[in-house]
GUSELUM-999668 format. One record per residue: residue number from 1; residue in one letter; x negated, y negated, z negated of N, C-alpha, C, O in turn. Coordinates in steps of 0.05 Angstrom, whole numbers. Layout:
<nodes>
<node NUM, 'A', <X, Y, Z>, <X, Y, Z>, <X, Y, Z>, <X, Y, Z>>,
...
</nodes>
This chain:
<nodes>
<node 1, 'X', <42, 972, -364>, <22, 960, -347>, <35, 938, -329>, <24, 916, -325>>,
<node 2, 'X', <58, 946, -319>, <69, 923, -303>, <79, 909, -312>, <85, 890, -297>>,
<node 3, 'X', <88, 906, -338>, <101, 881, -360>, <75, 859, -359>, <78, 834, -363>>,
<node 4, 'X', <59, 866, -356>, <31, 843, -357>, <31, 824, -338>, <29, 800, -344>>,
<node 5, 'X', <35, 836, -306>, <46, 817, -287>, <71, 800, -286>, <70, 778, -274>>,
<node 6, 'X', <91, 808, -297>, <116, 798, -300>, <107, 769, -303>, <110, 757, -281>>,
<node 7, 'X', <97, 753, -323>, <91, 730, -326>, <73, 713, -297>, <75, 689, -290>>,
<node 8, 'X', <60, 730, -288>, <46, 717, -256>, <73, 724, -236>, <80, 705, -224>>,
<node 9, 'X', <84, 740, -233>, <112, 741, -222>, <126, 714, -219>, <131, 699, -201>>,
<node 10, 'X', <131, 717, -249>, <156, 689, -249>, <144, 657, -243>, <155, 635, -237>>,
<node 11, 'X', <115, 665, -247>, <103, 634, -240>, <102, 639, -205>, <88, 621, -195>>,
<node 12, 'X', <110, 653, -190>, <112, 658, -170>, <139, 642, -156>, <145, 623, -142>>,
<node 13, 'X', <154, 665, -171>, <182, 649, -162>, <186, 625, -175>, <204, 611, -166>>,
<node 14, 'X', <180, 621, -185>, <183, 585, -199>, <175, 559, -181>, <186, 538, -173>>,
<node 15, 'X', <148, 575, -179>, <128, 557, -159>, <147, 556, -129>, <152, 534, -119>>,
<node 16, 'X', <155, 578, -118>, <170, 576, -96>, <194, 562, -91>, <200, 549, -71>>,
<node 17, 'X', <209, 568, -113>, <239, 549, -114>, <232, 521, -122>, <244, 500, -119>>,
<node 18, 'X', <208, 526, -132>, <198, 484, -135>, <195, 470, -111>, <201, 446, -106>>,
<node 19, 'X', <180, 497, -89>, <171, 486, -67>, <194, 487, -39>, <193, 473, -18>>,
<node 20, 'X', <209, 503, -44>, <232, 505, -28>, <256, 486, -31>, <269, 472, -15>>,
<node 21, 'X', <258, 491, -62>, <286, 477, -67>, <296, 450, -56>, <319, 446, -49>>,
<node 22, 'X', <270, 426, -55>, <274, 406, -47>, <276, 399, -15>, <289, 380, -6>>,
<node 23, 'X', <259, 420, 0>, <269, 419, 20>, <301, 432, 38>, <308, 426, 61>>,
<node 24, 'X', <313, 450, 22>, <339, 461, 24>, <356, 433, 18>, <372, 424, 35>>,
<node 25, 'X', <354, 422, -2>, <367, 408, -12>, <371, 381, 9>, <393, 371, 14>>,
<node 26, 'X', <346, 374, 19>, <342, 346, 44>, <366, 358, 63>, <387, 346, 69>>,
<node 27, 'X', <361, 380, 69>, <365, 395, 94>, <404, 391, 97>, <420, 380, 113>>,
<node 28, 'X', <405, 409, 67>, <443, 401, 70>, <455, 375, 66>, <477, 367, 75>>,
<node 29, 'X', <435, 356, 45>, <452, 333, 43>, <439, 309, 50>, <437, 288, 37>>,
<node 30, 'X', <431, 314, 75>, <413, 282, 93>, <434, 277, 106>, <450, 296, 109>>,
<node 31, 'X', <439, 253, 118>, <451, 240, 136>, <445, 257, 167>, <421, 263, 168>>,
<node 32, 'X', <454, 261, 182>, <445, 265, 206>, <430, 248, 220>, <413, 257, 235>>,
<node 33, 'X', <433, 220, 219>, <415, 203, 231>, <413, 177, 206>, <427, 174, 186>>,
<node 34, 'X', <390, 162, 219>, <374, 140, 197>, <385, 129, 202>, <397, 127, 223>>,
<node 35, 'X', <383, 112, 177>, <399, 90, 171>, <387, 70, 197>, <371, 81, 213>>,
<node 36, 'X', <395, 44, 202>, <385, 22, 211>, <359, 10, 204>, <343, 0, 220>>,
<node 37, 'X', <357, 13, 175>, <336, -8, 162>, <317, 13, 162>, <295, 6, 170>>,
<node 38, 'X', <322, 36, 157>, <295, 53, 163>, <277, 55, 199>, <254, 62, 205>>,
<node 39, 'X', <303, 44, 217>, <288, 37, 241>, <276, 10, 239>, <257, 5, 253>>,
<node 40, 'X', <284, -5, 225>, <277, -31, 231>, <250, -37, 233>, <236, -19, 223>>,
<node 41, 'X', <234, -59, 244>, <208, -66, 249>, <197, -86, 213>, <182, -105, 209>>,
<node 42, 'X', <205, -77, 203>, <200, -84, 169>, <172, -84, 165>, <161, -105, 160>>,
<node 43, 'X', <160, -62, 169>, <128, -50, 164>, <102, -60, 183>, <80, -69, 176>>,
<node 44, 'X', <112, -54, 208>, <93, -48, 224>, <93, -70, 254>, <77, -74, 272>>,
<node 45, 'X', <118, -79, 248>, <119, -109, 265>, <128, -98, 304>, <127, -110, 325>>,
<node 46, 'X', <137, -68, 298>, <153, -69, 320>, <164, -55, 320>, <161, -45, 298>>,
<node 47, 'X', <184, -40, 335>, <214, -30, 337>, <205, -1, 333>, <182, 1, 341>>,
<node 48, 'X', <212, 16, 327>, <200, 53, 308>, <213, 62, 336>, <226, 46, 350>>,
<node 49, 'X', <207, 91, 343>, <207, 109, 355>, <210, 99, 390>, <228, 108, 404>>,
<node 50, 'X', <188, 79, 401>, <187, 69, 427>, <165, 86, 435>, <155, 103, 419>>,
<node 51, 'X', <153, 81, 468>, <125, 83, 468>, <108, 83, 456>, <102, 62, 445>>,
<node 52, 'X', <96, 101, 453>, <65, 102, 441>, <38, 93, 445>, <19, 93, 429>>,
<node 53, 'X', <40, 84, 476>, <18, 61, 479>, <23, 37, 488>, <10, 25, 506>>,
<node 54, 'X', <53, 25, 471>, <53, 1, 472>, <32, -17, 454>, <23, -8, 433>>,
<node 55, 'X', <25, -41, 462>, <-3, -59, 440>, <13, -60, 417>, <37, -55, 415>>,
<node 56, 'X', <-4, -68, 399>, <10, -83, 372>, <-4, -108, 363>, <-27, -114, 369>>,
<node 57, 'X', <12, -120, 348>, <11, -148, 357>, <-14, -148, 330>, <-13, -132, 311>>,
<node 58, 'X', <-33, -165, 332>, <-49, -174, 321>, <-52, -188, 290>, <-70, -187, 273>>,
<node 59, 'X', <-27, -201, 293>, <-13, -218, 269>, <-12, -200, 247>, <-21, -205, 224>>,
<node 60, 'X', <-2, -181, 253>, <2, -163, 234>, <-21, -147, 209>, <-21, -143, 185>>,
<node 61, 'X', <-38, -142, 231>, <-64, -132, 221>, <-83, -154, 198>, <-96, -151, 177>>,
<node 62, 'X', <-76, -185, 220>, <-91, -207, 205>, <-74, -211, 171>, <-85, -210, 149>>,
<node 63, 'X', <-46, -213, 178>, <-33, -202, 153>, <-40, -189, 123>, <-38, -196, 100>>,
<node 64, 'X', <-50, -162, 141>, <-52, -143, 119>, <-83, -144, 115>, <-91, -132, 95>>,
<node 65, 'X', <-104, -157, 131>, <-130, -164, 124>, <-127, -181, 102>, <-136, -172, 81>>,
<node 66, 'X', <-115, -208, 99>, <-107, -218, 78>, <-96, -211, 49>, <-101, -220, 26>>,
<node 67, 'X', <-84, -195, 56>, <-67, -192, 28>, <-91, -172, 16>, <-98, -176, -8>>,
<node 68, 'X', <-106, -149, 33>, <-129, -140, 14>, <-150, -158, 11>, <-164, -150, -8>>,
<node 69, 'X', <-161, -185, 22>, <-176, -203, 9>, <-163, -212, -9>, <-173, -198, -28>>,
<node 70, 'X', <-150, -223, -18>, <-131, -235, -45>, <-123, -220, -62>, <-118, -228, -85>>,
<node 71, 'X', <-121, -190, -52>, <-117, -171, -76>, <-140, -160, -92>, <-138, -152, -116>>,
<node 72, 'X', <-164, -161, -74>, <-192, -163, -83>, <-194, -191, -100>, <-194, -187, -124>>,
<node 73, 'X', <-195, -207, -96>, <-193, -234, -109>, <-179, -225, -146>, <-184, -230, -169>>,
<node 74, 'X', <-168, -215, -135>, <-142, -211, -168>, <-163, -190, -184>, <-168, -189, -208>>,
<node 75, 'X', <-172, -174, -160>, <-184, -145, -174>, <-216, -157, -192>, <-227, -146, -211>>,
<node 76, 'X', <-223, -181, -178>, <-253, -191, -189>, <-239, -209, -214>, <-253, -214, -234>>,
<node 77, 'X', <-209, -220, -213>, <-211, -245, -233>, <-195, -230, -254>, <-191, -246, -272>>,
<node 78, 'X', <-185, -207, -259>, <-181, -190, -284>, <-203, -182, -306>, <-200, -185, -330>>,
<node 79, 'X', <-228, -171, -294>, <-251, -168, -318>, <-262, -184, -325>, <-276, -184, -345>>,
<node 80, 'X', <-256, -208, -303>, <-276, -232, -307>, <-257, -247, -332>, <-270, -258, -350>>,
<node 81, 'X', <-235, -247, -333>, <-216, -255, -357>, <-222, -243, -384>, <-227, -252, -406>>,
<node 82, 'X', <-218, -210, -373>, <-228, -199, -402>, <-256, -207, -423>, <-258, -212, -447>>,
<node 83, 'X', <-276, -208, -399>, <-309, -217, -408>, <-307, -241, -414>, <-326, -245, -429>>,
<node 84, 'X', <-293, -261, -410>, <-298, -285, -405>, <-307, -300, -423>, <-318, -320, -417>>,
<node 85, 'X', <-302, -292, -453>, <-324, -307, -479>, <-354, -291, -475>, <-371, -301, -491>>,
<node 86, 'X', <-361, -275, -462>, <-381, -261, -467>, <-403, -277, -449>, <-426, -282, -456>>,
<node 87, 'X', <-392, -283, -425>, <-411, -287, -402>, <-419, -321, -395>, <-435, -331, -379>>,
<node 88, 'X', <-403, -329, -414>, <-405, -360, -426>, <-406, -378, -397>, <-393, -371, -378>>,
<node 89, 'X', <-419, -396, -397>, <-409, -425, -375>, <-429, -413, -340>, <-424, -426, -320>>,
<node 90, 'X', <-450, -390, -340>, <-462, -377, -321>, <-434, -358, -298>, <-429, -355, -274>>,
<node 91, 'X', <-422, -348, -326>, <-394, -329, -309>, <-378, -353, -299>, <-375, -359, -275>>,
<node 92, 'X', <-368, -368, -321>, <-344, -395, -307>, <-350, -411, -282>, <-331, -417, -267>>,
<node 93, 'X', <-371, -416, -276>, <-389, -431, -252>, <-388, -410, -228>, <-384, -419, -205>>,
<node 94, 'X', <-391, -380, -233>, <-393, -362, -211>, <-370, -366, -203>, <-364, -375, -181>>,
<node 95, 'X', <-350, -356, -226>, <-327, -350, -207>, <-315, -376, -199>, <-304, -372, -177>>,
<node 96, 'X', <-313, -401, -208>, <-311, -428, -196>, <-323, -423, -166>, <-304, -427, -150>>,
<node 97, 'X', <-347, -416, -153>, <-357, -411, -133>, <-340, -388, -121>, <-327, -399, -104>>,
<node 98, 'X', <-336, -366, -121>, <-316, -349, -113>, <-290, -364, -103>, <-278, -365, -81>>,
<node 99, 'X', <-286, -375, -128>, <-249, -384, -114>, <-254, -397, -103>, <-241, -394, -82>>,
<node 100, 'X', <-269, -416, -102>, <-272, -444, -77>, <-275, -429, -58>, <-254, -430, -44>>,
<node 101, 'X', <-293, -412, -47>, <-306, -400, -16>, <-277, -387, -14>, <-268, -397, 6>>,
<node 102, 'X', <-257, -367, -26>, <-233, -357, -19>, <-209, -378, -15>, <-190, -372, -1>>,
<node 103, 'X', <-210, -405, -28>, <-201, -421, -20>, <-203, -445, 5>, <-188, -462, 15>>,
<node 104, 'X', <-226, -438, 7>, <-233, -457, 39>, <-223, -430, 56>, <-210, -433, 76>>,
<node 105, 'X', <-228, -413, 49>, <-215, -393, 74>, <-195, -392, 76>, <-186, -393, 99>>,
<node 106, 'X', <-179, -390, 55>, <-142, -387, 62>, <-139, -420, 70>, <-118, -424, 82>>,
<node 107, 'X', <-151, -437, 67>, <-137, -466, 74>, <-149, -462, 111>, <-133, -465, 130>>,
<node 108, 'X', <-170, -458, 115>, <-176, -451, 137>, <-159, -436, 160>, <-151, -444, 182>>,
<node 109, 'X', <-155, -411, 144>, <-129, -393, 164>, <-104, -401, 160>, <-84, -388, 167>>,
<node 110, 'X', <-104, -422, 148>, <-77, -435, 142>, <-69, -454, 164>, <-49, -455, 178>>,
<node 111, 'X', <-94, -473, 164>, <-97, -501, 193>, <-103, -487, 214>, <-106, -500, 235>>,
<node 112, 'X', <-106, -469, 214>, <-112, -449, 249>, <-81, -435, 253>, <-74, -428, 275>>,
<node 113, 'X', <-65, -432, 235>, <-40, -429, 242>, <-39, -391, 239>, <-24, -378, 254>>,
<node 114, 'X', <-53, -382, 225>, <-53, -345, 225>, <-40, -337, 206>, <-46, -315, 195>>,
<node 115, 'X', <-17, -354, 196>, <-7, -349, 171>, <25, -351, 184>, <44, -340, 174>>,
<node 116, 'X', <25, -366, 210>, <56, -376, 226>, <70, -342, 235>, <62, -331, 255>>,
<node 117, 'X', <85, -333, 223>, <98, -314, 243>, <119, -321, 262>, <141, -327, 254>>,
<node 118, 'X', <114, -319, 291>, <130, -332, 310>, <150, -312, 322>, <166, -320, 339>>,
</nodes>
């Protein structure tokens, strides 16, 4: 009767040393302290482990608002590539209209200077 469990057993201890092991492992062979570049302001546009209600700078956000409009941009002009014999000179004209309106905007935040990191 107990040979039947044996098999939920070992997926026990399996499951555990999967879930332990890697944290034992961090534990003995981490550096004691981070590197430099893992403090560095790389990401988030200011210095890691300061105050917590210091502001954050704005630039940053406008940044990353951008790169998901343009990455949307990429995400609309992939199917529109695939379809593109199907939907004939009605699709080519749309998306002609698309890129133009995404392109007066980036030339726009371009001459307003929200692209300058100072």
């Amino acid at each position: 009767m107990l040979q039947n469990y044996f098999p939920i057993l070992l997926f026990i201890i399996v499951g555990t040393l999967v879930g332990v092991a890697p944290i034992l492992l961090g534990w003995l062979l981490a550096p004691n302290r981070p590197d430099a570049e893992k403090l560095s302001p790389y990401e988030c546009g200011f210095e890691a482990f300061e105050d917590a209600r210091m502001k954050f700078d704005v630039r940053y956000y406008l940044v990353a608002i951008l790169f998901i409009l343009f990455d949307l941009e990429i995400a609309f002009l992939f199917p529109w590539a695939v379809v593109f014999k199907e939907i004939g000179m009605f699709g080519f004209v749309a998306m002609l209209d698309f890129l133009a309106i995404l392109t007066i905007g980036f030339i726009y935040e371009w001459k307003k200077g929200a692209l300058e990191w100072e």
